[in-house]
C-alpha positions in Angstrom: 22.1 -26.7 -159.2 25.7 -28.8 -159.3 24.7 -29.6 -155.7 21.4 -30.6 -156.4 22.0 -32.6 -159.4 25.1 -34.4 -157.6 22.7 -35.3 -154.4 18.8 -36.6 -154.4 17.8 -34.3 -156.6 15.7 -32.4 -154.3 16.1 -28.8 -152.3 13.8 -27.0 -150.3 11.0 -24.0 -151.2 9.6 -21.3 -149.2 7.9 -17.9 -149.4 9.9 -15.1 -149.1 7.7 -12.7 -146.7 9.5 -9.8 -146.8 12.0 -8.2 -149.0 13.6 -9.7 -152.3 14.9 -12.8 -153.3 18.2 -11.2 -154.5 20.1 -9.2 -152.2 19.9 -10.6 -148.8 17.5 -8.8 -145.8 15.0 -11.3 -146.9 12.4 -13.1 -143.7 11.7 -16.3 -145.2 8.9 -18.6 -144.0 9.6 -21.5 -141.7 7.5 -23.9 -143.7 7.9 -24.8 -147.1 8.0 -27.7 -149.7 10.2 -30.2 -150.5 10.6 -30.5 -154.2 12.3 -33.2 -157.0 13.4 -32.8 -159.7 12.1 -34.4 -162.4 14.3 -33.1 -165.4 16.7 -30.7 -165.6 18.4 -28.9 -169.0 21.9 -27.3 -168.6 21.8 -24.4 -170.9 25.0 -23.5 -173.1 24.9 -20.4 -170.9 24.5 -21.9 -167.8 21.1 -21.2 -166.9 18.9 -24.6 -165.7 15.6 -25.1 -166.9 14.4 -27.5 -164.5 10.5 -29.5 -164.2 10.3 -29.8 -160.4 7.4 -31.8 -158.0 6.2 -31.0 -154.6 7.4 -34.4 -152.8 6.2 -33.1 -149.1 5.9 -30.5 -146.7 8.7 -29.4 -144.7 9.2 -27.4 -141.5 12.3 -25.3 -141.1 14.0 -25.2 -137.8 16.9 -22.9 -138.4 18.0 -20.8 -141.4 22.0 -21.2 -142.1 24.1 -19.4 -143.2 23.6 -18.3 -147.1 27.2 -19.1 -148.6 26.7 -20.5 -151.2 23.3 -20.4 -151.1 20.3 -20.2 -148.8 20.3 -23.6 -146.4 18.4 -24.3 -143.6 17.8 -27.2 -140.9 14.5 -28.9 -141.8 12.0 -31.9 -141.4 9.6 -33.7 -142.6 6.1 -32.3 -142.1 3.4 -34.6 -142.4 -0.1 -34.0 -141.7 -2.2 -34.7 -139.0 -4.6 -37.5 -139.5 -7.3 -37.0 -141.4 -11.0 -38.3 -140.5 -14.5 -39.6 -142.8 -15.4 -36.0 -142.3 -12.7 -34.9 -144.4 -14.5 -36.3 -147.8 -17.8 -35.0 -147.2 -16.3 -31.4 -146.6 -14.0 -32.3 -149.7 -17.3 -32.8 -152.0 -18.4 -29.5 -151.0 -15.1 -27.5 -151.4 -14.5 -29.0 -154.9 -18.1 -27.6 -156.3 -17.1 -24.7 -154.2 -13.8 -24.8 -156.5 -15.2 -25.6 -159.8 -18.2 -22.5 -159.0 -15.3 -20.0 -158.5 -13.0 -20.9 -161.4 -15.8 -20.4 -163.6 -16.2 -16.9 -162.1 -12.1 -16.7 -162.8 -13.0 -17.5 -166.2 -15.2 -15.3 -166.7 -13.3 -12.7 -165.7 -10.7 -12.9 -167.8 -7.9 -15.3 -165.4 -6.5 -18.2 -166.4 -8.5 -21.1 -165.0 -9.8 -24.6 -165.6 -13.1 -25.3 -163.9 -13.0 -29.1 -165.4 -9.5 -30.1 -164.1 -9.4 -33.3 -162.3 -8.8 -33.6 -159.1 -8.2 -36.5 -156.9 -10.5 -38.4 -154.7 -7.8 -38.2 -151.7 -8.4 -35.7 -149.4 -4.8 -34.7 -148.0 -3.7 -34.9 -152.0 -7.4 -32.8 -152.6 -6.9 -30.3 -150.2 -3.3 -29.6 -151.8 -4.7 -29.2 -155.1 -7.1 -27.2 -154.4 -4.4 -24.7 -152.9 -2.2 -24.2 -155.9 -5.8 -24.4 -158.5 -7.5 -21.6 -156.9 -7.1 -18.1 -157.3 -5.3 -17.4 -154.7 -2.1 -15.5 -153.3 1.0 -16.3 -152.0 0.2 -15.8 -148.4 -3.2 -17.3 -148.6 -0.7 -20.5 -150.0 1.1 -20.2 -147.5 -2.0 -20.1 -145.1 -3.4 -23.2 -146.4 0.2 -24.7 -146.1 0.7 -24.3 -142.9 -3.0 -25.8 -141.8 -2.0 -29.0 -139.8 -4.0 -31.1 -141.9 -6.7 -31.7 -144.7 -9.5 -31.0 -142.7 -8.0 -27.8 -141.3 -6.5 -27.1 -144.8 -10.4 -27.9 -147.1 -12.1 -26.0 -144.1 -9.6 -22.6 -144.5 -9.9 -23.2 -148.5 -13.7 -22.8 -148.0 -13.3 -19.6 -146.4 -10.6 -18.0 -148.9 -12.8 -20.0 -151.8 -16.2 -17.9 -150.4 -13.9 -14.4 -150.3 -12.6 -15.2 -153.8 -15.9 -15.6 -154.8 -17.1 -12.2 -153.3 -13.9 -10.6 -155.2 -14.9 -11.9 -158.4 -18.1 -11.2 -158.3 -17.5 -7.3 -157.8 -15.2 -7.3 -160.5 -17.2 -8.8 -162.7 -20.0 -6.3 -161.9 
């Protein structure tokens, strides 16, 4: 946190695949987020509590070496272009969405059905990864998609197997 806090303010987040974050013998992924922090509280025992944003997507190239703490070689990772097709699908994902949080709902998850959500499609299609019900590796899935029509395409899929899972537990 000292280096973070001393620098931009920013450090890199990925999904551990396999093994723990403590330890060491972890696989890490080799995409990720960037995030910011946005505040950060020093605790009398040292501990941070920290409010952090997802600034953009990053691609790892190399993992280094862990002393002091995990670092890697990165970039940027912007998306591919994104077409008029993109807002049509978006419309249908988003009822798609709002259908299956309901079903969350009433099945006991935590969920919103009536969150908003933004007209853009690349800042939809990110949304709609962290709102649904999904796991980490599905995340990571929609993560990885090069873009927002590849990423609202693959979140219609997961959306419509979610969807299916609900439904049976519900039953």
């Amino acid at each position: 946190m000292d280096a973070c806090m001393s620098g931009e303010r920013r450090f890199g987040v990925t999904l551990i695949e396999r093994g723990s974050e403590v330890g060491g013998g972890d696989i890490r992924a080799m995409a990720g987020t960037m995030a910011e922090i946005m505040r950060a509280e020093q605790l009398d025992d040292g501990r941070w509590n920290i409010l952090v944003v997802g600034a953009e997507r990053i691609r790892v190239h190399q993992w280094l070496n862990d002393d002091p703490y995990p670092r890697a070689q990165l970039e940027a990772w912007p998306d591919s272009p994104w077409d008029q097709s993109a807002e049509v699908q978006g419309d249908d994902v988003v009822r798609k969405l709002r259908h299956v949080l309901v079903l969350a709902v009433e099945a006991g998850l935590k969920a919103d059905p009536m969150v908003e959500l933004d007209d853009d499609p690349t800042e939809l299609s990110y949304q709609i990864s962290i709102l649904a019900p999904f796991g980490a590796l599905d995340r990571q899935r929609l993560l990885v998609a090069p873009g927002p029509v590849e990423r609202l395409a693959l979140a219609m899929e997961l959306l419509d197997e979610q969807e299916d899972i609900l439904r049976a537990r519900l039953a």
